[in-house]
Residue frames as a rotation matrix with the C-alpha (Angstrom) as fourth column:
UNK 1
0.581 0.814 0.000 0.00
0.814 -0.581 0.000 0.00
0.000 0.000 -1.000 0.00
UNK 2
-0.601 -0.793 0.095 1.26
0.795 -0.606 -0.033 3.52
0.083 0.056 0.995 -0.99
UNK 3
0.042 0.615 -0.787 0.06
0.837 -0.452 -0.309 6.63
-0.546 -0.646 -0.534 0.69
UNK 4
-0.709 -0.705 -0.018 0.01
0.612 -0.627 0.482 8.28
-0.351 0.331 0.876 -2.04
UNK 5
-0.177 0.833 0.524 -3.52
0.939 -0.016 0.343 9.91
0.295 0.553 -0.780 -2.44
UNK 6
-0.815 -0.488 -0.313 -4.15
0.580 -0.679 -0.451 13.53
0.007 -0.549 0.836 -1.64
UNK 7
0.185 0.957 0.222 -7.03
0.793 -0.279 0.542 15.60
0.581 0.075 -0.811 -1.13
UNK 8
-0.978 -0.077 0.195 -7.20
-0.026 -0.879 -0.476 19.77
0.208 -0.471 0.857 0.03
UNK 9
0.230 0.940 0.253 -10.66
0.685 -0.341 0.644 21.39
0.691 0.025 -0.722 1.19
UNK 10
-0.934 -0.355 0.033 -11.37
0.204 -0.609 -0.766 24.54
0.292 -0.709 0.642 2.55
UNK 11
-0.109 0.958 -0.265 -14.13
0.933 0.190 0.306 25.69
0.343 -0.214 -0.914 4.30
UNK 12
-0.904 0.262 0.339 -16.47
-0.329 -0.931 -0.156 29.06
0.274 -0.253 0.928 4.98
UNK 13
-0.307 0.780 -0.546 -18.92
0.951 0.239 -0.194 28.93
-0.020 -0.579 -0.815 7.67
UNK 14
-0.516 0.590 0.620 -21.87
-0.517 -0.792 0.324 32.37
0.683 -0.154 0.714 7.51
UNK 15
-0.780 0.094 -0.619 -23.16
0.621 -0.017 -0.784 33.45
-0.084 -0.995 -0.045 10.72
UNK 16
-0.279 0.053 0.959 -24.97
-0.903 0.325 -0.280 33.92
-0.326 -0.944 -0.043 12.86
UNK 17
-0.952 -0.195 -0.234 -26.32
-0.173 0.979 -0.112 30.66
0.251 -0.066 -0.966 14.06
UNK 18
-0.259 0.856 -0.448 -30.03
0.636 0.500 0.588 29.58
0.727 -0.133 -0.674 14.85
UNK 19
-0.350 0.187 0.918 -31.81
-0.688 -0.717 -0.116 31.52
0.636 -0.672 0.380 17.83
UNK 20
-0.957 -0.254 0.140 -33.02
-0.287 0.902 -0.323 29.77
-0.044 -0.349 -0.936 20.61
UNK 21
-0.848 0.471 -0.241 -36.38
0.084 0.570 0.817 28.09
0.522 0.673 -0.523 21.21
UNK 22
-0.078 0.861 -0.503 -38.63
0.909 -0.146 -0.391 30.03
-0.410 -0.487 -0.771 23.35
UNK 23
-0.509 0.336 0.793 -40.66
0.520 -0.614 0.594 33.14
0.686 0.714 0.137 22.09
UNK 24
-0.860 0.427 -0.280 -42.02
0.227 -0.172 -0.959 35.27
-0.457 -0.888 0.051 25.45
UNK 25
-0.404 0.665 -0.628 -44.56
-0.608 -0.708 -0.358 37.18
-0.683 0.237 0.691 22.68
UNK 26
0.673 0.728 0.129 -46.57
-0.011 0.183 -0.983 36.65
-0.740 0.660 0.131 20.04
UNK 27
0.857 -0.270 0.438 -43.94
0.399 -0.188 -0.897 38.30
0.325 0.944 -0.054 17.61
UNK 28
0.232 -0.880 -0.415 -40.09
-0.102 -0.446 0.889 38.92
-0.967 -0.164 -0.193 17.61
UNK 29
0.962 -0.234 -0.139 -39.19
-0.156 -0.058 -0.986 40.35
0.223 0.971 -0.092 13.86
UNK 30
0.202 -0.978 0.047 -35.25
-0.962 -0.207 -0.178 39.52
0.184 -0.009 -0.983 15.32
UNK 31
-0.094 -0.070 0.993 -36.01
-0.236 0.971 0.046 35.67
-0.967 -0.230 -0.108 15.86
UNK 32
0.930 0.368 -0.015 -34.46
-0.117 0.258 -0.959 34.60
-0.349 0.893 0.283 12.80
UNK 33
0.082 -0.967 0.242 -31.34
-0.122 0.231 0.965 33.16
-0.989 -0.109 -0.099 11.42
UNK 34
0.883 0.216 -0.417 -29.35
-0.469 0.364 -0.805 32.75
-0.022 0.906 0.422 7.97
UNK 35
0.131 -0.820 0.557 -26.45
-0.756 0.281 0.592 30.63
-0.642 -0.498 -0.583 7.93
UNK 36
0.999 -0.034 0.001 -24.51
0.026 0.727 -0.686 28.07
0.023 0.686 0.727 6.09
UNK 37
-0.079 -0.996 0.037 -20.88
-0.245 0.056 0.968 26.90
-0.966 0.067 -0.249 4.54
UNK 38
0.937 -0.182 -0.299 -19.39
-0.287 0.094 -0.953 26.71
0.201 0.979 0.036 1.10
UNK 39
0.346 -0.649 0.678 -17.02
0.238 0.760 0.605 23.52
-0.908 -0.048 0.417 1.08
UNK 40
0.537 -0.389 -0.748 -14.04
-0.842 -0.191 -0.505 23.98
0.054 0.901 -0.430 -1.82
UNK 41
0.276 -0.739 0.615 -12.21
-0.342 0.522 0.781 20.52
-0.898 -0.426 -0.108 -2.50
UNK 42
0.449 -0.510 -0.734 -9.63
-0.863 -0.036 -0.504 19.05
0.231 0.859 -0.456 -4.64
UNK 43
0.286 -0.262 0.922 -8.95
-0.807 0.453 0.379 15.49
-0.517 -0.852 -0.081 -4.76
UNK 44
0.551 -0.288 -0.783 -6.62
-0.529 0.606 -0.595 12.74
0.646 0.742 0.181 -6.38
UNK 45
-0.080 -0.261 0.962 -5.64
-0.473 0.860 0.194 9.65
-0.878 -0.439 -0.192 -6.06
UNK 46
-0.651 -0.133 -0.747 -4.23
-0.721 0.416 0.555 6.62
0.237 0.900 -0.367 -8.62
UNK 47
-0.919 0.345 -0.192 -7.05
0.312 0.932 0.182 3.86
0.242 0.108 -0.964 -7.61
UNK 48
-0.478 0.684 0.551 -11.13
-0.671 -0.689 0.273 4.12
0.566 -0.240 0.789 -7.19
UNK 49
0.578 0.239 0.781 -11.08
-0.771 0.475 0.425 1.10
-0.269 -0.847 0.458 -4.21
UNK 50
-0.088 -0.727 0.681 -9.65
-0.602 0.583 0.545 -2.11
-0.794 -0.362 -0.489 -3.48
UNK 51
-0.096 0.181 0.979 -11.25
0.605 0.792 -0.088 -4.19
-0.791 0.583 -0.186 -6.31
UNK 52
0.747 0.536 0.395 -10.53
0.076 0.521 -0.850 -2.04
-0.661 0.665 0.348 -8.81
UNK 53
0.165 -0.819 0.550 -7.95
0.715 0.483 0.505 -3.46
-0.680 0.310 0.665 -11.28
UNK 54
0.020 -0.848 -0.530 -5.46
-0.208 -0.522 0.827 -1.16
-0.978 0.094 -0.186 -12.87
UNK 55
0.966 0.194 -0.172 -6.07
-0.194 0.102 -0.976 -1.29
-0.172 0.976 0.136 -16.81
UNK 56
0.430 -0.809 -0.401 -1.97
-0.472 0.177 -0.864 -1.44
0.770 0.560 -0.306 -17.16
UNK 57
0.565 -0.277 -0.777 -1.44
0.650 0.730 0.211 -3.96
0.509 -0.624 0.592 -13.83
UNK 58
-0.563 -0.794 -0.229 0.39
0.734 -0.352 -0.581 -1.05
0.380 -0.495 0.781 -12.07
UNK 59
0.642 0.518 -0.566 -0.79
0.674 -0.733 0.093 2.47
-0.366 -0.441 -0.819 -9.98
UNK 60
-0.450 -0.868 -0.208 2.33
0.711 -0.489 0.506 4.53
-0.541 0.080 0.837 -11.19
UNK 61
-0.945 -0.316 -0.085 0.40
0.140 -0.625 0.768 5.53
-0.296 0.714 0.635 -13.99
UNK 62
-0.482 0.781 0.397 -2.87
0.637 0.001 0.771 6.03
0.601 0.624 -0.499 -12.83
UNK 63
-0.718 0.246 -0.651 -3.27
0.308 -0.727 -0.614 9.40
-0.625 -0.641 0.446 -11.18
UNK 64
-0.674 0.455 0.582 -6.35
0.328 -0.521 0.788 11.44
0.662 0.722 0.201 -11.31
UNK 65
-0.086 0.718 0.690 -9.57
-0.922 -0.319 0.217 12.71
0.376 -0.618 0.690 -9.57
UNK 66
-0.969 0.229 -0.094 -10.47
0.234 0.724 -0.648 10.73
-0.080 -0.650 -0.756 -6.76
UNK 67
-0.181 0.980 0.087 -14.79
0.578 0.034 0.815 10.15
0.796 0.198 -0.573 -6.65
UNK 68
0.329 0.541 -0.774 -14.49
0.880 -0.473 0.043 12.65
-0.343 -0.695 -0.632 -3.79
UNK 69
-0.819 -0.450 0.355 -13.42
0.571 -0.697 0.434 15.05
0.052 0.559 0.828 -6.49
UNK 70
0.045 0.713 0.700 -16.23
0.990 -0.124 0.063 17.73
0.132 0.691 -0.711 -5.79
UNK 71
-0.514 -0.621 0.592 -14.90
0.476 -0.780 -0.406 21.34
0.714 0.073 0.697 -6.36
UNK 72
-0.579 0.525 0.624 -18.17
-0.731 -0.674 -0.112 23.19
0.361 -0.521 0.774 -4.35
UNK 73
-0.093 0.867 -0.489 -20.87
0.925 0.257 0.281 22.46
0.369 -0.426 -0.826 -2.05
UNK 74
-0.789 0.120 0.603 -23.20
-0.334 -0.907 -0.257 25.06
0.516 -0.404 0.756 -0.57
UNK 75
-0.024 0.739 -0.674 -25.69
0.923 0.275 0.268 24.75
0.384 -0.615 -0.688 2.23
UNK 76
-0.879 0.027 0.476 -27.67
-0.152 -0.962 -0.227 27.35
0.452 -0.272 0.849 3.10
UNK 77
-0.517 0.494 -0.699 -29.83
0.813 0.539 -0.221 27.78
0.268 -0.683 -0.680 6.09
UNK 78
-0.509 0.427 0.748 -33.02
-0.600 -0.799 0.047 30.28
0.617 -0.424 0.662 7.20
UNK 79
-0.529 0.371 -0.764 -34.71
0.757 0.613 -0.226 29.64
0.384 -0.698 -0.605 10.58
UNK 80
-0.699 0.468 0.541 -37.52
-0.461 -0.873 0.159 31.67
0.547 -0.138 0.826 11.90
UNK 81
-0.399 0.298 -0.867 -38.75
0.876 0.404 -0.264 31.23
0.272 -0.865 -0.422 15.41
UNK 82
-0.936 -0.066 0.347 -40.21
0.013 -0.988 -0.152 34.74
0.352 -0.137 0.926 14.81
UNK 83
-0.153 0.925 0.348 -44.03
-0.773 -0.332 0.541 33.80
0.616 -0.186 0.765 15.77
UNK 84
-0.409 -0.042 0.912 -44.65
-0.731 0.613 -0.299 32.22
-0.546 -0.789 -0.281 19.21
UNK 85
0.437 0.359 0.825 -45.21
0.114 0.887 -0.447 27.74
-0.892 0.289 0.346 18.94
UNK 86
0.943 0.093 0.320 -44.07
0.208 0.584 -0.785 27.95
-0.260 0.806 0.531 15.41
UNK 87
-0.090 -0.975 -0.201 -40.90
-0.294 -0.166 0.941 27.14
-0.951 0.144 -0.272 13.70
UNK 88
0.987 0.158 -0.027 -40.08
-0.056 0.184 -0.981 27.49
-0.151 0.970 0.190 9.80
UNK 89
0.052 -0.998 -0.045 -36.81
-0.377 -0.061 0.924 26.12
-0.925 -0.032 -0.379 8.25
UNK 90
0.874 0.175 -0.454 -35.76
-0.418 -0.206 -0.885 26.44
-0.249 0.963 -0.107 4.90
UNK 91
0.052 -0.939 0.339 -32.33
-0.213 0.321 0.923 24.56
-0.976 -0.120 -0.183 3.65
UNK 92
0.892 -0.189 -0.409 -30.67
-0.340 0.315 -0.886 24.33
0.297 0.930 0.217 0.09
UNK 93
0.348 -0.851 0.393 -27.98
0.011 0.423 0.906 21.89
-0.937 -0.311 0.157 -1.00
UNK 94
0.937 0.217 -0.274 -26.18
-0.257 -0.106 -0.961 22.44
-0.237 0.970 -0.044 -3.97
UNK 95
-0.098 -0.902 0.421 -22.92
-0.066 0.428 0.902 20.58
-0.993 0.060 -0.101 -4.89
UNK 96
-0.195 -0.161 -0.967 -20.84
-0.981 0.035 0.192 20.10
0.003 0.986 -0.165 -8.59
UNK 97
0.924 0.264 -0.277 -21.55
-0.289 0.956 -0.049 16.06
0.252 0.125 0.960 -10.09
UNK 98
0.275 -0.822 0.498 -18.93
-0.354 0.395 0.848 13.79
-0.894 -0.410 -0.183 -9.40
UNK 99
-0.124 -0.445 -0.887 -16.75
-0.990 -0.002 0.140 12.75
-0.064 0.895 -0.441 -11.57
UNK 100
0.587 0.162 0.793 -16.60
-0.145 0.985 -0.094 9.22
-0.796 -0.060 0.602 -13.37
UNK 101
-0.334 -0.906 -0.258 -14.11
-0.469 -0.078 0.880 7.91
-0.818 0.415 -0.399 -15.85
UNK 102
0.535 0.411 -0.738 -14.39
-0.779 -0.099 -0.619 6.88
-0.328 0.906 0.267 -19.66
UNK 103
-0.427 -0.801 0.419 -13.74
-0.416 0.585 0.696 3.46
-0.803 0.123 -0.583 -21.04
UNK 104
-0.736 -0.216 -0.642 -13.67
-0.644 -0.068 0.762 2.01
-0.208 0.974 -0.089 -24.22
UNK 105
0.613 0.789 -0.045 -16.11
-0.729 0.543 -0.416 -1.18
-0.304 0.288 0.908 -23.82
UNK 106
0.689 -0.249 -0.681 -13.84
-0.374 0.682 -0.628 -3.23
0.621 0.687 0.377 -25.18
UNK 107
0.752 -0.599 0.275 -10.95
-0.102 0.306 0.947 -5.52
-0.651 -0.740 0.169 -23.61
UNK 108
0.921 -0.210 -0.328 -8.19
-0.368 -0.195 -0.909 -4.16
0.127 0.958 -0.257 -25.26
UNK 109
-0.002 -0.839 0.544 -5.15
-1.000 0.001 -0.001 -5.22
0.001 -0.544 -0.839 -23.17
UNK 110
0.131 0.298 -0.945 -6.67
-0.391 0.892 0.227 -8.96
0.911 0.340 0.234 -22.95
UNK 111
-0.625 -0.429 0.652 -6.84
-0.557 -0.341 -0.757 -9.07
0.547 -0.837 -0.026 -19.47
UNK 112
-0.571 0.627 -0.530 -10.22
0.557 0.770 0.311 -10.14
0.603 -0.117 -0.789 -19.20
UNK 113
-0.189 0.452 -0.872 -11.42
0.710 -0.550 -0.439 -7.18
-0.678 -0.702 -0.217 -17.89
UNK 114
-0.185 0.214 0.959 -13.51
0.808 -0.523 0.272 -4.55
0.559 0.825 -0.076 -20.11
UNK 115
0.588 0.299 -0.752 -11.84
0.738 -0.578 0.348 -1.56
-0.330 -0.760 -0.560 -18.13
UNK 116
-0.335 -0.905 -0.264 -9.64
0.778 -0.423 0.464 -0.06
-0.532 -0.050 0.845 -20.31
UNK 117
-0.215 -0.338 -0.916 -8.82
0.262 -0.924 0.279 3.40
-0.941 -0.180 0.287 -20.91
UNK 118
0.918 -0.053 0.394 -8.99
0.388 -0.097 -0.917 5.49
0.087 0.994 -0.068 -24.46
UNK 119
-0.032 -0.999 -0.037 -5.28
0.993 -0.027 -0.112 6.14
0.111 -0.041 0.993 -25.33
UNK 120
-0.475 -0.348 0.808 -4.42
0.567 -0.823 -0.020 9.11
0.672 0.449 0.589 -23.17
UNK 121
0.241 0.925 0.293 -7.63
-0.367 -0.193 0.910 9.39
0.898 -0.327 0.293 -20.93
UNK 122
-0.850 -0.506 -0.148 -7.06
-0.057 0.367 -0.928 9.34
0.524 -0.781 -0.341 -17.06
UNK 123
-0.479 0.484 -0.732 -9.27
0.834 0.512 -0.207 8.20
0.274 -0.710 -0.649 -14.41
UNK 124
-0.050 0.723 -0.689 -12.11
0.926 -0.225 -0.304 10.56
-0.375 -0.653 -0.658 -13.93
UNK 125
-0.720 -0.624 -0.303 -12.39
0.460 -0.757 0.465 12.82
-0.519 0.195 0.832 -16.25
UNK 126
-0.315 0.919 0.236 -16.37
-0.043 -0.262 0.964 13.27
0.948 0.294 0.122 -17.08
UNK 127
-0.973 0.185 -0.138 -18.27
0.132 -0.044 -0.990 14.41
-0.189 -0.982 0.019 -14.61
UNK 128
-0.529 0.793 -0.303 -22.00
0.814 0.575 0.083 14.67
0.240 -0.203 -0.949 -13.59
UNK 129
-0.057 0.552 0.832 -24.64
0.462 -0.724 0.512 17.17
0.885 0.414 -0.214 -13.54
UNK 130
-0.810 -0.051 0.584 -24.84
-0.499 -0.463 -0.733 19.89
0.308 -0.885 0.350 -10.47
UNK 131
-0.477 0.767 -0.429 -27.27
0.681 0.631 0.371 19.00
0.555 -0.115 -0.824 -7.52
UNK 132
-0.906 -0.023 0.424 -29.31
-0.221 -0.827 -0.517 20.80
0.362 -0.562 0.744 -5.77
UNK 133
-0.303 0.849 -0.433 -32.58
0.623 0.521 0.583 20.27
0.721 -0.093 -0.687 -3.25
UNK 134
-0.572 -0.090 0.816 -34.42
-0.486 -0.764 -0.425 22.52
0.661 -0.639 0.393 -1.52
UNK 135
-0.546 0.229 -0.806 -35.93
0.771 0.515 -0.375 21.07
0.329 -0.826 -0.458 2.23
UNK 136
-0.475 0.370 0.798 -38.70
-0.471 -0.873 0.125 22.89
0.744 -0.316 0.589 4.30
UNK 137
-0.530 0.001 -0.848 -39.95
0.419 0.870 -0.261 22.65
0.738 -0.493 -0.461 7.11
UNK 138
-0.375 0.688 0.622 -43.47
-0.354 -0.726 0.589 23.96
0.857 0.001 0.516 9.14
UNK 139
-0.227 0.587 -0.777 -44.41
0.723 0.636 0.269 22.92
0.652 -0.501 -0.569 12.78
UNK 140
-0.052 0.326 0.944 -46.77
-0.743 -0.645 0.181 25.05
0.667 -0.692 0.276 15.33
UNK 141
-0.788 -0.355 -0.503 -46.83
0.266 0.541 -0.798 23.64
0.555 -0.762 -0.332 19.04
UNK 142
0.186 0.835 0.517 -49.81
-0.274 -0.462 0.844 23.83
0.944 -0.298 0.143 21.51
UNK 143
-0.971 -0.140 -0.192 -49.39
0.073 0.592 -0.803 23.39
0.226 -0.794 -0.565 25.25
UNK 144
-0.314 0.890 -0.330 -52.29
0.228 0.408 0.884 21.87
0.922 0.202 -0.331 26.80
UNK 145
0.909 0.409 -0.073 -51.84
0.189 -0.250 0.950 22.41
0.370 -0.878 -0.304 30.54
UNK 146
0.639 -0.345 -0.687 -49.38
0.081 0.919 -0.386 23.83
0.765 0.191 0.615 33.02
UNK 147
-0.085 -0.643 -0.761 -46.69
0.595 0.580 -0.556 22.94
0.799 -0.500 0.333 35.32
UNK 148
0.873 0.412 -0.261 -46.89
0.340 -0.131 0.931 23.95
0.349 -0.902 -0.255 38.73
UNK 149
0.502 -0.768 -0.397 -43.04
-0.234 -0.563 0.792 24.61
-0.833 -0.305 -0.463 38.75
UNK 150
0.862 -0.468 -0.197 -41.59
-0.311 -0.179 -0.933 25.37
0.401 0.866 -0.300 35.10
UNK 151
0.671 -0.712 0.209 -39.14
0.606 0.688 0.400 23.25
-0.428 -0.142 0.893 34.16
UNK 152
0.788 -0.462 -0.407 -35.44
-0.489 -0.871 0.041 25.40
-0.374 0.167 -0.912 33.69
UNK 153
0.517 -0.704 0.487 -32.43
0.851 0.364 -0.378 24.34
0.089 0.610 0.787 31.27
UNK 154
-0.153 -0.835 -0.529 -29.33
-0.217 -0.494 0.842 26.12
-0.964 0.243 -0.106 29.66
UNK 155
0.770 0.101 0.630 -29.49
0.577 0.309 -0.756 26.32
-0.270 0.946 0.180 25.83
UNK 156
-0.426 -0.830 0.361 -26.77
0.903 -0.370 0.216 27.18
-0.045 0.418 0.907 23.12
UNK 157
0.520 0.810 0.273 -27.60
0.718 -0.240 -0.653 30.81
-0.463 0.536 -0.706 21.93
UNK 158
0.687 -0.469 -0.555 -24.44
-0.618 -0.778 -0.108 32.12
-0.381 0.417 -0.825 20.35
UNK 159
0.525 -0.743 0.415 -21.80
0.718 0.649 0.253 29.78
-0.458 0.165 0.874 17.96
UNK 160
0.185 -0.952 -0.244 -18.73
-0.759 -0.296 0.580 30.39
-0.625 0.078 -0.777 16.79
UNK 161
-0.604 0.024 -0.797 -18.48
-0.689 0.487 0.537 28.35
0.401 0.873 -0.277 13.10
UNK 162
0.339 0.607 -0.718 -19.64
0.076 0.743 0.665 24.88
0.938 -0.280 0.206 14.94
UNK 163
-0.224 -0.156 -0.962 -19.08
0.558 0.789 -0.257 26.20
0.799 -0.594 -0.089 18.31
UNK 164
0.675 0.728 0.119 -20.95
0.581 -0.624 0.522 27.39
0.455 -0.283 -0.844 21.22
UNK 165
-0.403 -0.477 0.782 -19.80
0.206 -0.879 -0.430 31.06
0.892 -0.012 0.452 21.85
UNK 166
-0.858 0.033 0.513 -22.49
-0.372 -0.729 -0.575 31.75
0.355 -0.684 0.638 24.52
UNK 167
-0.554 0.663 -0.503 -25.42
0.573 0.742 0.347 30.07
0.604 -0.096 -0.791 26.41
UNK 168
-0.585 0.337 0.737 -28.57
-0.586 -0.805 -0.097 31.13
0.561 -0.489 0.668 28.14
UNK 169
-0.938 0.272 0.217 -31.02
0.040 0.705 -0.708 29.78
-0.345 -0.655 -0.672 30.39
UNK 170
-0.478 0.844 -0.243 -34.85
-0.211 0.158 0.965 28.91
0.853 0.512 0.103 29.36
UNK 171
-0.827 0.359 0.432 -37.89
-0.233 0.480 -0.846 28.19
-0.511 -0.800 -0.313 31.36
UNK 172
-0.802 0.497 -0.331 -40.76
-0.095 0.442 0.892 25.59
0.590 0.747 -0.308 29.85
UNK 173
-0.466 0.744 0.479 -44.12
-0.748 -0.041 -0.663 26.10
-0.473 -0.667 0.575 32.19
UNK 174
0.005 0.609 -0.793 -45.81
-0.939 0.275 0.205 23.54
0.343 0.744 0.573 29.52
UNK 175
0.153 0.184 0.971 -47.22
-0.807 0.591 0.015 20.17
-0.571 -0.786 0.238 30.56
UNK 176
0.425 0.567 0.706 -48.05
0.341 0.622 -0.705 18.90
-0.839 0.540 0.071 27.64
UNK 177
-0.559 -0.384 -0.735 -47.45
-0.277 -0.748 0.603 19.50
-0.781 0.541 0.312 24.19
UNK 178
0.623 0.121 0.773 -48.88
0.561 0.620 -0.549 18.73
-0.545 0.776 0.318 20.61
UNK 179
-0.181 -0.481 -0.858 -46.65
-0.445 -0.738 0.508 19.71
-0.877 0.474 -0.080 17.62
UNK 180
0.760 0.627 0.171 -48.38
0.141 0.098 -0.985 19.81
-0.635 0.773 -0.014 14.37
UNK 181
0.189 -0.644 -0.741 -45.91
-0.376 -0.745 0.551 19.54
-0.907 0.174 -0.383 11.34
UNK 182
0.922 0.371 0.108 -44.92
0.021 0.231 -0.973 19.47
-0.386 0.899 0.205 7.79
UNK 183
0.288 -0.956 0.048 -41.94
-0.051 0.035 0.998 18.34
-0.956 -0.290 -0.038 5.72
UNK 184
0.807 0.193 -0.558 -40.88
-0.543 -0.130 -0.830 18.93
-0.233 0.973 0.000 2.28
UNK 185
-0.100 -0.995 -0.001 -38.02
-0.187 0.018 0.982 17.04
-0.977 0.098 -0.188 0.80
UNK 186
-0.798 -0.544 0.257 -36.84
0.361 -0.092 0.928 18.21
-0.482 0.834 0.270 -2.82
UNK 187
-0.100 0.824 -0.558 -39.96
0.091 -0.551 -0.829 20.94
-0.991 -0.134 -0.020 -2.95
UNK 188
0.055 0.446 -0.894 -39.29
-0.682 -0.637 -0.359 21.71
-0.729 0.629 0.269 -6.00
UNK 189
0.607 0.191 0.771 -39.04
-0.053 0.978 -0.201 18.03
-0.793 0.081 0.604 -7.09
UNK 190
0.211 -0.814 -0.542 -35.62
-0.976 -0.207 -0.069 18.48
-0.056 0.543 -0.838 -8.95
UNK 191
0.997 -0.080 -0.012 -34.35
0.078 0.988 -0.135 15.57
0.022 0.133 0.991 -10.39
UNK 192
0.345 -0.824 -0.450 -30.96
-0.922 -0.386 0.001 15.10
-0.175 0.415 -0.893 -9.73
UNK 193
0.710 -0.327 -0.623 -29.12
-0.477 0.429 -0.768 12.67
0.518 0.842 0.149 -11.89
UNK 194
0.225 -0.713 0.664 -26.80
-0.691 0.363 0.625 9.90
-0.687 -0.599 -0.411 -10.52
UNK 195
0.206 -0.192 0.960 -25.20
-0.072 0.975 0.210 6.77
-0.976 -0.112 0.187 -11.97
UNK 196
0.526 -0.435 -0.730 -23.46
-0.827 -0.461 -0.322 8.29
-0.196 0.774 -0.603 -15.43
UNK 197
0.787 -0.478 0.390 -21.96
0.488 0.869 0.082 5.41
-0.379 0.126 0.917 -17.95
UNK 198
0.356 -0.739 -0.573 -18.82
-0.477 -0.670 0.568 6.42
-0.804 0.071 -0.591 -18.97
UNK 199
-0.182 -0.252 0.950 -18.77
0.747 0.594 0.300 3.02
-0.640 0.764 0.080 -21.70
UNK 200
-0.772 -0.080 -0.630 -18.21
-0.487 -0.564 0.667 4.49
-0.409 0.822 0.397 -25.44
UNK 201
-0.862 0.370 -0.347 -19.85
-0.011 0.670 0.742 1.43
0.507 0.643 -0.574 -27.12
UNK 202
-0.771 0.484 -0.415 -22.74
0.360 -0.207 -0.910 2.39
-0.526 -0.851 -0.015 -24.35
UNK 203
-0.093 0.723 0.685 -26.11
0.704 -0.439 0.559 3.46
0.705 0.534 -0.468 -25.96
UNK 204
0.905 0.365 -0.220 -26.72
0.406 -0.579 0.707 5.41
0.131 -0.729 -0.672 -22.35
UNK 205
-0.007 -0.754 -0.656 -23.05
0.982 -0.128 0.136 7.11
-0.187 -0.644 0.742 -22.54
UNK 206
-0.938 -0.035 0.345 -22.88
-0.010 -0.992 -0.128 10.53
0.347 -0.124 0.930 -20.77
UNK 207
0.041 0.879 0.476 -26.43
-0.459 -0.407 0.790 10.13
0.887 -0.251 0.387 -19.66
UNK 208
-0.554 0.106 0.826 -27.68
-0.788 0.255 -0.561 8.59
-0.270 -0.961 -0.058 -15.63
UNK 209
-0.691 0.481 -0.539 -29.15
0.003 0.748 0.664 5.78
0.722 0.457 -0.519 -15.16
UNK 210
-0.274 0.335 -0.902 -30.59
0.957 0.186 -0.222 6.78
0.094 -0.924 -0.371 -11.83
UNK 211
-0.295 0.283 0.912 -32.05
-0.018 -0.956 0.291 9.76
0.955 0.070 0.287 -10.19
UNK 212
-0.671 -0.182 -0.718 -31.96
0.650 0.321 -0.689 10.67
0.356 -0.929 -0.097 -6.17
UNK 213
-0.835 0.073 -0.545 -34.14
0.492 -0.345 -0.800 11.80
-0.246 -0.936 0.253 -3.98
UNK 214
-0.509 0.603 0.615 -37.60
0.471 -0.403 0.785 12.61
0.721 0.689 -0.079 -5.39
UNK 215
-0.539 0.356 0.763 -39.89
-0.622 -0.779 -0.076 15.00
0.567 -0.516 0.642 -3.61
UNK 216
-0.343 0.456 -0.821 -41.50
0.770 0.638 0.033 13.30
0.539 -0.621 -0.570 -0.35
UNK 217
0.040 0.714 0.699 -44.37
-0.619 -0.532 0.578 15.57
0.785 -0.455 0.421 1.84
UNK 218
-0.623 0.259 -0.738 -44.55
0.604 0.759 -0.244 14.12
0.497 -0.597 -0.629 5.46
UNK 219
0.411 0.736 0.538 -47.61
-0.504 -0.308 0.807 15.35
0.760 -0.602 0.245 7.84
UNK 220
-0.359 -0.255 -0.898 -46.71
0.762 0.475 -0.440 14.41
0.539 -0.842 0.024 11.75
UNK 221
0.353 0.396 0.848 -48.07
-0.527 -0.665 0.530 14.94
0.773 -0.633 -0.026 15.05
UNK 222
-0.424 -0.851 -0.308 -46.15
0.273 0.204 -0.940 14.82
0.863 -0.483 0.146 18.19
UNK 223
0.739 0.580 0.342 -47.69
-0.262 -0.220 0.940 14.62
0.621 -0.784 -0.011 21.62
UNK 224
-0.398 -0.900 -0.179 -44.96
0.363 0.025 -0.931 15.37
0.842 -0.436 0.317 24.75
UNK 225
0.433 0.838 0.332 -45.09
-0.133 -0.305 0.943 15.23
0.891 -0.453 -0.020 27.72
């Protein structure tokens, strides 16, 4: 084994961070958060796992992108905890395709293996359409009866990238609860594209054969207590 694979990323975290999770009023137009990171990497490496076999029986001469070759990701976050009981949360992901590599169809080397290369062509070097999904998320809360002595905590309510900067204290008077809610994954029912042939002699090369995450709606109710 030769440690010879490498891989950079950098990373930008936007602030602030969530608020916390009690509301004293009706309305606070300052309970609200945007936030997120934008992920840059760069990654190579001469093999794409143990089982697979080297088109010229060697690694010397098969650098390229590694399948965690993906240049961007973004994730953006909005939270709004601005009207008492209810919480909305909004989240895009958007990343570049991954890459996948181009072979001929054919066993040209006689090897017994129909992995080889067009003359010239390195490992990963077609890649895959951008993704992107957007997530939502709608629940209102009711308390039913309560407590004779409100229950007290500590919550986060200040980070620092992924760490807490500053904490306060809460008090929950609520016996009960019900929380009414809705979930959206991939609202806007985006198809994104996975599983790209890279065979020439392929009728489906350059296109997916697959396609992730279709839009899913959940309804839930939540009774605490």
């Amino acid at each position: 084994m030769v440690p010879d694979a490498s891989a950079r990323q950098h990373q930008l975290t936007l602030g602030p961070q969530p608020p916390g999770n009690e509301t004293p009023t009706f309305w606070v137009a300052r309970r609200f958060a945007v936030y997120g990171s934008y992920v840059i990497t760069s990654a190579r490496n001469n093999t794409d796992g143990d089982f697979n076999v080297s088109p010229s029986g060697a690694l010397t001469d098969q650098g390229g992108r590694s399948a965690l070759d993906v240049p961007s990701r973004l994730n953006l976050n909005f939270i709004s905890l601005q009207m008492r009981r209810t919480t909305v949360q909004l989240s895009l992901n958007e990343q570049s395709g991954a890459p996948y590599t181009e072979t001929t169809g054919f066993d040209d080397n006689g090897d017994g293996l129909f992995n080889d290369r067009p003359a010239g062509v390195a490992r990963n070097t077609l890649r895959g359409d951008r993704q992107w999904t957007l997530f939502g998320y709608v629940a209102y809360a009711i308390s039913l009866r309560r407590r004779a002595i409100p229950v007290t905590g500590v919550t986060a309510t200040g980070f620092t990238g992924s760490t807490v900067s500053s904490v306060g204290t809460y008090s929950d008077a609520a016996r009960y609860r019900v929380t009414f809610s809705l979930q959206a994954q991939n609202i806007t029912n985006r198809p994104n594209y996975t599983g790209y042939s890279g065979v020439l002699t392929s009728p489906f090369f350059g296109q997916p054969t697959a396609v992730l995450n279709p839009r899913r709606i959940v309804a839930s109710v939540q009774f605490t207590f």
